[in-house]
C-alpha positions as CSV (number, residue, x, y, z in Angstrom):
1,X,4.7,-12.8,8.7
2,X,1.4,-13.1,10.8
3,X,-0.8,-15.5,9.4
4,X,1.9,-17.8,7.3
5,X,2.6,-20.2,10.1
6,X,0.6,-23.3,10.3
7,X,-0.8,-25.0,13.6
8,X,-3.2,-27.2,12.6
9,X,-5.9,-29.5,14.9
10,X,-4.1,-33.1,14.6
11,X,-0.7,-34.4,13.0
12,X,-2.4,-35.5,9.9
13,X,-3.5,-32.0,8.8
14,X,0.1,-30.3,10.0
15,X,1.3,-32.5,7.4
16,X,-1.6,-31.6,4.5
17,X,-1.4,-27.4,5.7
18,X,2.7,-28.0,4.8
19,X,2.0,-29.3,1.7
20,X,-0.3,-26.2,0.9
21,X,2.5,-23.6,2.3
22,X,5.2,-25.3,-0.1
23,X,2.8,-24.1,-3.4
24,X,-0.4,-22.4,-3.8
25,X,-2.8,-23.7,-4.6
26,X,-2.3,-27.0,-2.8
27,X,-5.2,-29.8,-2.6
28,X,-6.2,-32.2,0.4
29,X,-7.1,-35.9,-1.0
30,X,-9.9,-35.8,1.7
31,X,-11.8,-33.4,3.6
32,X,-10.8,-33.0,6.9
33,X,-12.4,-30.8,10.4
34,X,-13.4,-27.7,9.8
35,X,-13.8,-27.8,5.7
36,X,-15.6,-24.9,4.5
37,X,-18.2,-25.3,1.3
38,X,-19.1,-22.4,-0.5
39,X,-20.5,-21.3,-4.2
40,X,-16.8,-22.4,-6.1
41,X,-16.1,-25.7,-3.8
42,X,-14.4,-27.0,-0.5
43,X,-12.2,-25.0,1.8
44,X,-9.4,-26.0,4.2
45,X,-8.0,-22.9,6.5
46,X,-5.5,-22.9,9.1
47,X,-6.1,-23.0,12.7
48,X,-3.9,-21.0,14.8
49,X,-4.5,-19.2,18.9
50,X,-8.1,-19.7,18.3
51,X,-8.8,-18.3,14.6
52,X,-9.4,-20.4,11.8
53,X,-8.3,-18.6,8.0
54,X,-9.0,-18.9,4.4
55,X,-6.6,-17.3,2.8
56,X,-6.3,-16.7,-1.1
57,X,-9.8,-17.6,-2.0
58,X,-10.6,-17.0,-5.8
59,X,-14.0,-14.9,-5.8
60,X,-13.4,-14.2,-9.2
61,X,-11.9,-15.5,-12.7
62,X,-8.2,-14.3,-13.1
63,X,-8.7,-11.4,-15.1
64,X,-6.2,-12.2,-17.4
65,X,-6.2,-12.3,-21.2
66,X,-9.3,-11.6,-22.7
67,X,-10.7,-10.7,-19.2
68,X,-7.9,-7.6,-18.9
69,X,-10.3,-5.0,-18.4
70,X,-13.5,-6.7,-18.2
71,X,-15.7,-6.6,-15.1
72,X,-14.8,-9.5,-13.0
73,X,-16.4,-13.2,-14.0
74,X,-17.3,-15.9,-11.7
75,X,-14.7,-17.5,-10.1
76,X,-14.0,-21.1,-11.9
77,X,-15.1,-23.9,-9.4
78,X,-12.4,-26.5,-8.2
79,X,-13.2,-30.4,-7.0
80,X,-11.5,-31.5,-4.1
81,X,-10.8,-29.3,-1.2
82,X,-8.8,-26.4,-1.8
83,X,-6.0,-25.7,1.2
84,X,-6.6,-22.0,1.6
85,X,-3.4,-21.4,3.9
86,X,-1.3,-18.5,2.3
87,X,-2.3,-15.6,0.9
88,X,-2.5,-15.0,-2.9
89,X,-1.0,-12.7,-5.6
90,X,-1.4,-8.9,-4.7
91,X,-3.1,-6.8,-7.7
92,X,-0.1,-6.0,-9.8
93,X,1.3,-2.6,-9.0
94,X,5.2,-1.0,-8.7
95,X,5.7,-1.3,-5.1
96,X,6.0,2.0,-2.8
97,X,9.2,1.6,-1.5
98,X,8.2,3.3,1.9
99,X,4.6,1.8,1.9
100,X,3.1,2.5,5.4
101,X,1.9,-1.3,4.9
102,X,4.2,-3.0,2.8
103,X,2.8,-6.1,0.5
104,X,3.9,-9.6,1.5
105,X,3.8,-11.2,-1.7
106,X,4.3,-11.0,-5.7
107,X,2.2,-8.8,-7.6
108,X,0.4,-10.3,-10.2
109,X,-2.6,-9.5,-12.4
110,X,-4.0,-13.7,-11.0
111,X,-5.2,-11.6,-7.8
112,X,-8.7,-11.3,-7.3
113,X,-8.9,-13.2,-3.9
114,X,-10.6,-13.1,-0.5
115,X,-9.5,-13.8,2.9
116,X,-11.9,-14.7,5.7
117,X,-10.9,-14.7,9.6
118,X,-13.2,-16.4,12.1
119,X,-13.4,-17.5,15.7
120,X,-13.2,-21.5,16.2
121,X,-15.4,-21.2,19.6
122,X,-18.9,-22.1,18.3
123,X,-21.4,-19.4,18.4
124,X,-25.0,-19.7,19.1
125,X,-26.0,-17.0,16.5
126,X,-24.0,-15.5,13.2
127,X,-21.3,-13.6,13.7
128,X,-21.3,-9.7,12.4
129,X,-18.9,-9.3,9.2
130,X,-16.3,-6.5,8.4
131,X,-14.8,-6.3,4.9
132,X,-11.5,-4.2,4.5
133,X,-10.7,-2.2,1.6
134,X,-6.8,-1.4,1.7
135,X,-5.7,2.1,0.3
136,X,-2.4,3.2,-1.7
137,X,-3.8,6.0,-4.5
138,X,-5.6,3.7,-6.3
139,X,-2.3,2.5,-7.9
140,X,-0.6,0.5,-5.3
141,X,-1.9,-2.0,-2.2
142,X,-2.9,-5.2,-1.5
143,X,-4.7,-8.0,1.4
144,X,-1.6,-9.6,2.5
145,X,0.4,-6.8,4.2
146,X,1.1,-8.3,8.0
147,X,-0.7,-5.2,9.2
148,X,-4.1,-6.1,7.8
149,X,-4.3,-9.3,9.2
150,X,-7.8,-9.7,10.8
151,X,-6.8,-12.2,13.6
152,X,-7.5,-9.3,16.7
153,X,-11.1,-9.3,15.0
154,X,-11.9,-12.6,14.8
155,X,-10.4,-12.8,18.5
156,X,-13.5,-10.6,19.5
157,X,-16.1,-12.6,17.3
158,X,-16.4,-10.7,13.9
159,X,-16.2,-12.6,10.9
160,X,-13.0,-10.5,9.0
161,X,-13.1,-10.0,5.2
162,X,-10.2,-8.7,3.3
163,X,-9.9,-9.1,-0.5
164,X,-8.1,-7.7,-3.7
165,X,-8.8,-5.8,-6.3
166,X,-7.1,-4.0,-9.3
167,X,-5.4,-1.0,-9.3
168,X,-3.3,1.2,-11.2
169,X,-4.4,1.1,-15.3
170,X,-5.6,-2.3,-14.9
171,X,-8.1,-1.3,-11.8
172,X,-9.0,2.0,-13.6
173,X,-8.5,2.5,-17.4
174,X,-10.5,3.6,-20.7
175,X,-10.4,3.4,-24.3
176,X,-12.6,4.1,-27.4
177,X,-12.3,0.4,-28.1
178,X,-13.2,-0.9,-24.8
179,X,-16.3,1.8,-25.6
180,X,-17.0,0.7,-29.0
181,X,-16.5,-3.3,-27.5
182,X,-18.8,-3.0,-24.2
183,X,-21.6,0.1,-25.1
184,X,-23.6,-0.5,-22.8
185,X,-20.9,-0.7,-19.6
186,X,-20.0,-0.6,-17.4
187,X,-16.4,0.8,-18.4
188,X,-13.1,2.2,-16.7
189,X,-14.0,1.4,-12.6
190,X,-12.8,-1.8,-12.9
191,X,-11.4,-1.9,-9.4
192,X,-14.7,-0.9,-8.2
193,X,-16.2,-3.6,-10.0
194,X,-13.7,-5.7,-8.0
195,X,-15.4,-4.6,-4.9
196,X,-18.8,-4.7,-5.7
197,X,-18.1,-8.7,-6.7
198,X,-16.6,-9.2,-3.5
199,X,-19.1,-7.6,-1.6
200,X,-21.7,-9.9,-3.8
201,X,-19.3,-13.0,-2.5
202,X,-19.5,-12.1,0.8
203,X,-23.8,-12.5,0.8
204,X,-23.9,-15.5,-1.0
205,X,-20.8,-17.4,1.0
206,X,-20.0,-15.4,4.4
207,X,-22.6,-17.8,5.9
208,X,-20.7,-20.6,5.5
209,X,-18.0,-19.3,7.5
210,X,-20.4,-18.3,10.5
211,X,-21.5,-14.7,9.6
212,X,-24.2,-12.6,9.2
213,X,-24.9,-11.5,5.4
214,X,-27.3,-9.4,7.0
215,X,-24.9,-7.3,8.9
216,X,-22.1,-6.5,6.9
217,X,-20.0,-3.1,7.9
218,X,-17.2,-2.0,5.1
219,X,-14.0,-0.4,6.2
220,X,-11.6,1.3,4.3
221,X,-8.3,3.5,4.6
222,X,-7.7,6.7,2.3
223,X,-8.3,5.1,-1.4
224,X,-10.0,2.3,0.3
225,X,-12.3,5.3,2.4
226,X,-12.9,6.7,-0.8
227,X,-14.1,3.7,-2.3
228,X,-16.5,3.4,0.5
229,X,-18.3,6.9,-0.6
230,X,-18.3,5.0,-3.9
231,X,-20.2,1.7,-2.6
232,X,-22.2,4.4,0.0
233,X,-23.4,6.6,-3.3
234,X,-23.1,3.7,-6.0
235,X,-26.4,2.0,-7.1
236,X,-24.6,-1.2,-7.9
237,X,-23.9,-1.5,-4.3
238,X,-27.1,-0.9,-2.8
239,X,-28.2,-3.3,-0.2
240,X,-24.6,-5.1,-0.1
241,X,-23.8,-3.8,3.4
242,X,-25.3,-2.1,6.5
243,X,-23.2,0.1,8.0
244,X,-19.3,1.9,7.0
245,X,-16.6,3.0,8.3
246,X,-14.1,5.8,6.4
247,X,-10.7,6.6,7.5
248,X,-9.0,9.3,6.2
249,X,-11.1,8.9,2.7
250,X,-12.1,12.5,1.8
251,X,-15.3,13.3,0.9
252,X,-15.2,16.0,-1.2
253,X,-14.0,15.3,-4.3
254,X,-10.8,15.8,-3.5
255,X,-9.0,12.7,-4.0
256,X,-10.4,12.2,-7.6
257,X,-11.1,15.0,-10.2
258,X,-14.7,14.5,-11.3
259,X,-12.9,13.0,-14.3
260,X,-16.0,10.6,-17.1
261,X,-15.4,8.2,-18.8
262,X,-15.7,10.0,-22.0
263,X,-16.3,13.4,-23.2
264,X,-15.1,16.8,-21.1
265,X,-17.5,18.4,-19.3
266,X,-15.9,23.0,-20.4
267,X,-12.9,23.3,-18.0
268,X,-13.5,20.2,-16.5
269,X,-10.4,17.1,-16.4
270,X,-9.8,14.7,-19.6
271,X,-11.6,12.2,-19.9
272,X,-10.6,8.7,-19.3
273,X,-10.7,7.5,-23.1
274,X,-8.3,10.5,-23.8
275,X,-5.9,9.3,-21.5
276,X,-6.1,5.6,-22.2
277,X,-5.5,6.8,-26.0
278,X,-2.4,8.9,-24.6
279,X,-0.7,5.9,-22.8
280,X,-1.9,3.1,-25.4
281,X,0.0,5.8,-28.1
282,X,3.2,5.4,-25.6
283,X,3.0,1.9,-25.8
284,X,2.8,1.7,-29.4
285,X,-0.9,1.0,-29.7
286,X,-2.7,3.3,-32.4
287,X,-6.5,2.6,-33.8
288,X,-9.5,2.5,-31.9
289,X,-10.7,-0.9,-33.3
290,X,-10.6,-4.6,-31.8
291,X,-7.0,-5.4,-32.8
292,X,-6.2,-2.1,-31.1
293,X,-8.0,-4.0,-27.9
294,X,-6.1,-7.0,-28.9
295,X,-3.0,-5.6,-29.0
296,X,-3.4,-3.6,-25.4
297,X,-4.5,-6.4,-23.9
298,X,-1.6,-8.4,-25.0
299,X,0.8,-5.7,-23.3
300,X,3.3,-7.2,-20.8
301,X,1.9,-6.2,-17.1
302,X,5.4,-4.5,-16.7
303,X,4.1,-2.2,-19.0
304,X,0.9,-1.8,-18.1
305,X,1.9,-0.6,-14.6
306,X,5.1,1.9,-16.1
307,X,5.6,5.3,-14.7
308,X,2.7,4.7,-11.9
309,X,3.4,5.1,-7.9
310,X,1.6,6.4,-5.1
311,X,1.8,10.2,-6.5
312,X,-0.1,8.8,-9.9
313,X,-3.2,10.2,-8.5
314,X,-2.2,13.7,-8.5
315,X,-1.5,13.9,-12.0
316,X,-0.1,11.9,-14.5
317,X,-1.3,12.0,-18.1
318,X,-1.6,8.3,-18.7
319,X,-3.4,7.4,-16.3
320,X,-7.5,7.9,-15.1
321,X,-7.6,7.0,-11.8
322,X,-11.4,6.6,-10.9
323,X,-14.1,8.2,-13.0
324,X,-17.7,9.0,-13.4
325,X,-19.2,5.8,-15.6
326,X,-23.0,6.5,-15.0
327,X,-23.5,3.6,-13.4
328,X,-20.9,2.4,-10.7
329,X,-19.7,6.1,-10.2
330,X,-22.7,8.2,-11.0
331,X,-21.6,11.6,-9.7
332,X,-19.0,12.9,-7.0
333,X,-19.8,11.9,-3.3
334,X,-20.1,15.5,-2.4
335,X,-22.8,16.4,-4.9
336,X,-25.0,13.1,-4.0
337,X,-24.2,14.0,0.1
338,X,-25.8,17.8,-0.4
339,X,-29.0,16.4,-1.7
340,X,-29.5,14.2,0.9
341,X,-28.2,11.1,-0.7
342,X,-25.9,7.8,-0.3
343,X,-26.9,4.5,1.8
344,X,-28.9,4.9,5.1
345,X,-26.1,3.4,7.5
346,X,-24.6,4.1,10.2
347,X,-21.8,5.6,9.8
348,X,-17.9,6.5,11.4
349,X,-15.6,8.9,9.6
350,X,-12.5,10.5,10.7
351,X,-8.7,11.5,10.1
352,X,-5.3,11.7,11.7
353,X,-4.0,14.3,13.2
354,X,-1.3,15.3,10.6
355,X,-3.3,13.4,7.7
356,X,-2.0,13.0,3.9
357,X,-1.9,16.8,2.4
358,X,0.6,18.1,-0.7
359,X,1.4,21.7,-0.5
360,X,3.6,22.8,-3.8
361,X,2.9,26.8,-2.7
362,X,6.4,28.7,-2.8
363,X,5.4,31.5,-0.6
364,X,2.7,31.8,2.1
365,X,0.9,34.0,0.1
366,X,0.8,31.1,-2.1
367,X,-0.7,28.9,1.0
368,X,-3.2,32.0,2.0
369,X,-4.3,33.4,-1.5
370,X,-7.4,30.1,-1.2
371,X,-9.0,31.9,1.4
372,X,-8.9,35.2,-0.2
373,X,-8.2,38.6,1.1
374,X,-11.0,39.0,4.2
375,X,-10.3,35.8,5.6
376,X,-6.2,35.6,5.5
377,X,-6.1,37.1,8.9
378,X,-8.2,34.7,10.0
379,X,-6.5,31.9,8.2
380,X,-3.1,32.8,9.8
381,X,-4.3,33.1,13.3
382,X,-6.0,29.5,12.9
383,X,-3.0,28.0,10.7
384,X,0.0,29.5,12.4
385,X,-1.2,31.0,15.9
386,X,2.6,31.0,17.0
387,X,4.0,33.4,13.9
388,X,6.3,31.0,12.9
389,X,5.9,31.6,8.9
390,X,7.2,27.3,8.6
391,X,5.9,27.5,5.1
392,X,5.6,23.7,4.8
393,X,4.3,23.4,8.2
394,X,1.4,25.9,7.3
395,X,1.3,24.3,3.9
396,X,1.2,20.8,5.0
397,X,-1.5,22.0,7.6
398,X,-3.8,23.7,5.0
399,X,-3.6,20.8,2.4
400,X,-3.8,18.1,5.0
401,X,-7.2,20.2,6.2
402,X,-8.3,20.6,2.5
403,X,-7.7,16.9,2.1
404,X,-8.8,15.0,4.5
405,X,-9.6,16.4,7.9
406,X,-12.7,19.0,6.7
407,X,-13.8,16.3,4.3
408,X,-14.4,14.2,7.1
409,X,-16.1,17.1,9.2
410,X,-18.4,17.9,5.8
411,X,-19.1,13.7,5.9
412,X,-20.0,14.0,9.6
413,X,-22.5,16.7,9.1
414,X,-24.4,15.8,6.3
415,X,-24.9,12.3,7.7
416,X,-26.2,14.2,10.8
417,X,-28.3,16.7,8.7
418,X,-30.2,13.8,7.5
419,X,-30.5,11.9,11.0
420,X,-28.7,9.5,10.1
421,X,-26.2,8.3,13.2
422,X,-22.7,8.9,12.8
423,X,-19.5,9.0,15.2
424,X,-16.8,11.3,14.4
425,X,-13.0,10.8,15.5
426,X,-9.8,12.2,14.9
427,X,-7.2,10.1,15.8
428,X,-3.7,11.7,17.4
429,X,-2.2,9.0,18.9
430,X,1.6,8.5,18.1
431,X,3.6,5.6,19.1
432,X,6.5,6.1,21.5
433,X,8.7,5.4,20.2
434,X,8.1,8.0,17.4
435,X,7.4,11.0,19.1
436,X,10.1,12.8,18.6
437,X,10.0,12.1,14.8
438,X,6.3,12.6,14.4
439,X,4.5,15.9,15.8
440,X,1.1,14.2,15.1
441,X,-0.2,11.1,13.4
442,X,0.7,10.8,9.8
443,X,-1.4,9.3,7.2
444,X,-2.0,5.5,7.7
445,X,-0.8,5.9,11.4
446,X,-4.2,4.5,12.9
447,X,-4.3,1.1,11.2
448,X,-1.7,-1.0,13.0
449,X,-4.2,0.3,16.2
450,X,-7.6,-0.3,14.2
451,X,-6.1,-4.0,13.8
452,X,-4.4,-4.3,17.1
453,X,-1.4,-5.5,14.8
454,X,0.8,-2.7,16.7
455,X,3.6,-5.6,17.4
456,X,4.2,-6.6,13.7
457,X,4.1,-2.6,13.3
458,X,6.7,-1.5,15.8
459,X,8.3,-5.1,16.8
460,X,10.6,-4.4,20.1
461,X,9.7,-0.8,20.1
462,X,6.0,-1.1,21.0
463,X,5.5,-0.4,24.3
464,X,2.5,-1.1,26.8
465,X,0.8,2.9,26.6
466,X,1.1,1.6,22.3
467,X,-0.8,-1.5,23.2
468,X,-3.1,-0.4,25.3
469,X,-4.2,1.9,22.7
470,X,-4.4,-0.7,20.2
471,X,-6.5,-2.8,22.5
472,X,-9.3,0.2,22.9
473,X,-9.0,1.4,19.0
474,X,-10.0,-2.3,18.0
475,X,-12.9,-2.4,20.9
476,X,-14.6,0.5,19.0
477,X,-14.4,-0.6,15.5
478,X,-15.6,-4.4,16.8
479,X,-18.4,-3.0,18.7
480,X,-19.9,-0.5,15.9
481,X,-19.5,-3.6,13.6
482,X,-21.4,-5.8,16.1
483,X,-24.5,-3.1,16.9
484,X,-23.9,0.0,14.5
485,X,-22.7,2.0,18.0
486,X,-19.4,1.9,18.7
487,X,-19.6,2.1,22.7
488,X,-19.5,-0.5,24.7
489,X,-18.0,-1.6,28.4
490,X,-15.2,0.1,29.5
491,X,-14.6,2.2,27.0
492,X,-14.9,5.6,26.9
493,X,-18.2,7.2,25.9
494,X,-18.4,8.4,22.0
495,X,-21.2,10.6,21.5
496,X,-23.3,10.5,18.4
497,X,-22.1,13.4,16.1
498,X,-24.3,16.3,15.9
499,X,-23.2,19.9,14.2
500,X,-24.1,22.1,17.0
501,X,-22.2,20.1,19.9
502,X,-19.3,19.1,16.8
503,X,-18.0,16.3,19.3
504,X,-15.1,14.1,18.3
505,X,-14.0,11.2,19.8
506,X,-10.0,11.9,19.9
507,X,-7.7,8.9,20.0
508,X,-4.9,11.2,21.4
509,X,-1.2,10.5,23.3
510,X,-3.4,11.4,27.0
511,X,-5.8,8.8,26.6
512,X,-9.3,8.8,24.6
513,X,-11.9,11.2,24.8
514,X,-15.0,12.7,23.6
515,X,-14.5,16.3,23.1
516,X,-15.3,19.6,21.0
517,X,-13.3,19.6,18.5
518,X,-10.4,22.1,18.9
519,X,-9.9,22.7,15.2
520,X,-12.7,23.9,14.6
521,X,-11.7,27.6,13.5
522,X,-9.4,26.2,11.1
523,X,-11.8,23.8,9.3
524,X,-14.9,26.5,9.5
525,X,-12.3,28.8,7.1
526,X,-11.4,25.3,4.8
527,X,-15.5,24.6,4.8
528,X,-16.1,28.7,3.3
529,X,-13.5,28.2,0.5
530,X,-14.8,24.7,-0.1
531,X,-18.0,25.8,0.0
532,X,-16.9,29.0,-2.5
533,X,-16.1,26.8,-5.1
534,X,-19.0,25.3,-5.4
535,X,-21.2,26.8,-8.3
C-alpha cells in the first residue's frame, strides 16, 4: 500500500523506521534528520521519492471511555520522538464492502489522527496547505485508503493534510443525557467537532512542517463536501482556512434532513435525542439519567456501529446523521447561502457526470410527478431526449441532478451573486479501461485523478490517456491551493464562474475544456422544483 514502505536517509534510521512498521506507536532513543517538533512532542516521518510523511499523528485524546461522545480533548503529549511511519486506526465503522476507496487498516474508536505530506527540497518561503476530508455517508471512511495518499501533492510543493474523524453514532449521536450532562453544548456533531480540532491543529503545528497557517484550502468528497458547507457556514470554523474546494457535496440540503438536536420543528424530521433514545432502547439502555450515559458509553463498539452502512443516511431510525446544534451547525447551507452568507473564499465546486442519485419511483410518472404537470414535457425532453422510457436511467438522471449536480450549480451561483470567485467543473472523464461498463463518471470517480493515485486505482489497466488526465486534474487543484486560481501553465484556461456565461470547466474523455454547460435545460427545471419547495 502506497505510503507503508520505508526508505529512510542513512542505514541507522532504515533500521529505527522498521522498528516503527513492526508496531505503532514505535519510539526512536534519539532524534535523528528531519525530526519534526510540534504542540504534543517529537516527530520522525519517512522519507521516500522525495516526500517526507507523518503518518498517524494523535491531534486529539482517544475518545474512548468517558470521552465517547465528548468533543475531542487535547491530544496527550509523548517524550521521546514518536516514529510517525504507518497510518493509524480508521474511525470505527462496518466496512462498505464495494467502498470506491477501501480502508487500509482496523477500525477502531483510538482514531483521531493526522497525516502530513511534505516536499524534502528546502523552500525559501512556506508552503500552501490542503486538508482532506474523506466521504462515505457520514457512517463509513477513513485517511489511510491507498487512494488518498497525498504524495503527488507534496511532489508539486503543497503541504498535504489528511486526518480522521468519527462517524456513524459515535461521529453523530444524541441523547437527553448527554443534554442534561453537557447544557450548554455543543452536542450530537461530534465528527464535526473532529474537524474543526483538526483544522485548529493544523494553525498551531502546520508550521513546523513547512506550511503556511495562513493559506490553508479544505477539500472534501460527497460527506467530506458536505462538511465543507459546514466549516464554510459554521461559526466555530471561522478564520481556520482560506479557500475550499467541494466535490460532489450538495448544497442544498439534500444530503442531511434539516434534522436538531432536540425538539421537531411541525412536519419537520425527529430530532436527534429521539433517535438516540430509539437505538439506546435497542440496546437495552432505558432512563435519561447519568447511569443511562454510563451504561451507553460502556456499549461494545460492535454495537455502537450495528445495522449502519453507507445507505444509513437515507433513513434509518437509529441513527441522526448530522444535525442542526446552534452552534457548529446553525442552519442548512442553503438557507445561510440565500442571504448572502458562509466564509469569503474562494471557492471550486463541481460533480461527476453520472454523480450519486437514488431513485425508488416505480413508474415514470413517479420520476416526472416533482416537476408537476406544466413542466413534464419539458422534463422529458431534457431527461430522456431519445424516448427511451429506461426508467432507472431517467430516474438515476433526475436524482443524481437533484442530488448533486444542481446543488453544485445553485453553490456556483450564489458564490458568484456575492462576487465572490468561484470555478465550476463537472468532471466526465472515465478510465479506459471502464468505458464500456461506465456511460459517465460515477460517484467518487474523480479522486484517484484529483490525487494522481490513478496506478493504485486501476493497477495494469491504467493507461497513458488515464494518466495524463491525472497529471492535469492534480495541476488544478495544486495551483488553486497555491493562489486561490486554479490556472496555471499549460493547462487549459478555467474561467471564473459567472451565471450569465454558466461556464464549466469539463474534465471529459476528449480532453479538458471550458465550456457552457450543456445541461443546462435539465438543471434550470431541477432549480424551479428546488426552488418550489422552498417556503
Amino acid at each position: 500500500m502506497t505510503g507503508k514502505s520505508a526508505i529512510g536517509r542513512t542505514s541507522v534510521l532504515v533500521a529505527a523506521l522498521a522498528t516503527g512498521l513492526a508496531g505503532a506507536p514505535a519510539w526512536a532513543a534519539d532524534a535523528p534528520a528531519g525530526v519534526v517538533k510540534i504542540d504534543s512532542g517529537r516527530l520522525q516521518g519517512v522519507v521516500k521519492d522525495g516526500v517526507e510523511a507523518f503518518k498517524g499523528v494523535p491531534f486529539a485524546a482517544p475518545p474512548v471511555g468517558d470521552l465517547r461522545w465528548r468533543a475531542p480533548a487535547p491530544a496527550p503529549a509523548w517524550s521521546g520522538v514518536r516514529v510517525a511511519t504507518q497510518y493509524g486506526h480508521d474511525c470505527a465503522q462496518k466496512p462498505f464492502p464495494s467502498d470506491a476507496a477501501p480502508l487500509g487498516t482496523e477500525p477502531a474508536e483510538d482514531c483521531l489522527v493526522m497525516n502530513v505530506w511534505r516536499p524534502t527540497a528546502p523552500a525559501a518561503a512556506k508552503r500552501p496547505v490542503m486538508v482532506w476530508i474523506y466521504g462515505g455517508g457520514f457512517v463509513n471512511g477513513g485517511s489511510s485508503p491507498e487512494v488518498y495518499a497525498g504524495d503527488q501533492f507534496a511532489k508539486q510543493g503543497v503541504v498535504f493534510v489528511s486526518f480522521n474523524y468519527r462517524v456513524g453514532r459515535f461521529g453523530f449521536f444524541a441523547h437527553p443525557a448527554l443534554t442534561k450532562e453537557n447544557p450548554k453544548g455543543p452536542l450530537g456533531n461530534y465528527g464535526f467537532m473532529d474537524q474543526i480540532a483538526a483544522l485548529k491543529w493544523v494553525q498551531r503545528n502546520i508550521a513546523a512542517f513547512g506550511g503556511d497557517p495562513a493559506n490553508v484550502t479544505i477539500v472534501g468528497e460527497s460527506a467530506g463536501g458536505f462538511s465543507v458547507h459546514t466549516l464554510l457556514t459554521s461559526p466555530a470554523a471561522k478564520g481556520l482556512f482560506h479557500k475550499a474546494i467541494i466535490e460532489s457535496g450538495g448544497g442544498r440540503g439534500t444530503m442531511t434532513p434539516g434534522r436538531k438536536v432536540s425538539g421537531q420543528a411541525p412536519g419537520g424530521p425527529a430530532s436527534g435525542e429521539s433517535i438516540g433514545v430509539a437505538f439506546a432502547q435497542k440496546a437495552g439502555v432505558s432512563g435519561e439519567d447519568a447511569a443511562a450515559l454510563a451504561a451507553l458509553r460502556a456499549l461494545p463498539a460492535d454495537k455502537v456501529v450495528d445495522g449502519l452502512n453507507m445507505m444509513s443516511m437515507f433513513g434509518n431510525p437509529t441513527y441522526a446523521g448530522p444535525m442542526t446544534d446552534g452552534q457548529i451547525v446553525v442552519d442548512e447551507p442553503e438557507t445561510i447561502y440565500r442571504a448572502g452568507g458562509g466564509a469569503n473564499v474562494p471557492l471550486m465546486v463541481g460533480a461527476t457526470s453520472m454523480d450519486i442519485g437514488f431513485s425508488f419511483a416505480r413508474s415514470l410518472d413517479e420520476v416526472y410527478a416533482p416537476f408537476g404537470p406544466e413542466r413534464r414535457a419539458a422534463a422529458q425532453a431534457a431527461y430522456d431526449p431519445t424516448g427511451s422510457n429506461n426508467l432507472r436511467a431517467i430516474g438515476t438522471l433526475t436524482a443524481s441532478d437533484r442530488m448533486m449536480v444542481e446543488p453544485a450549480r445553485f453553490m456556483a451561483r450564489a458564490w458568484a451573486a456575492d462576487k465572490r470567485p468561484v470555478y465550476a467543473f463537472r468532471f466526465s472523464y472515465v478510465a479506459e479501461s471502464m468505458r464500456k461498463e461506465w456511460p459517465g463518471a460515477p460517484h467518487a470517480t474523480e479522486i484517484p485523478y484529483v490525487f494522481d493515485t490513478v496506478k493504485a486505482k486501476y493497477g495494469a489497466a491504467l493507461t497513458p490517456a488515464d494518466a495524463q488526465m491525472a497529471r492535469l486534474t492534480n495541476s488544478y487543484w495544486v495551483a488553486f491551493a497555491k493562489t486561490g486560481d486554479p490556472n496555471g501553465a499549460g493547462l487549459p484556461t478555467w474561467p471564473v464562474y459567472d451565471a450569465a456565461g454558466d461556464q464549466i470547466l469539463d474534465f471529459a474523455n476528449d480532453g479538458v475544456a471550458a465550456k457552457a454547460d450543456p445541461w443546462k435545460a435539465r438543471l434550470d427545471l431541477t432549480q424551479q422544483v428546488a426552488d418550489s419547495a422552498k417556503p
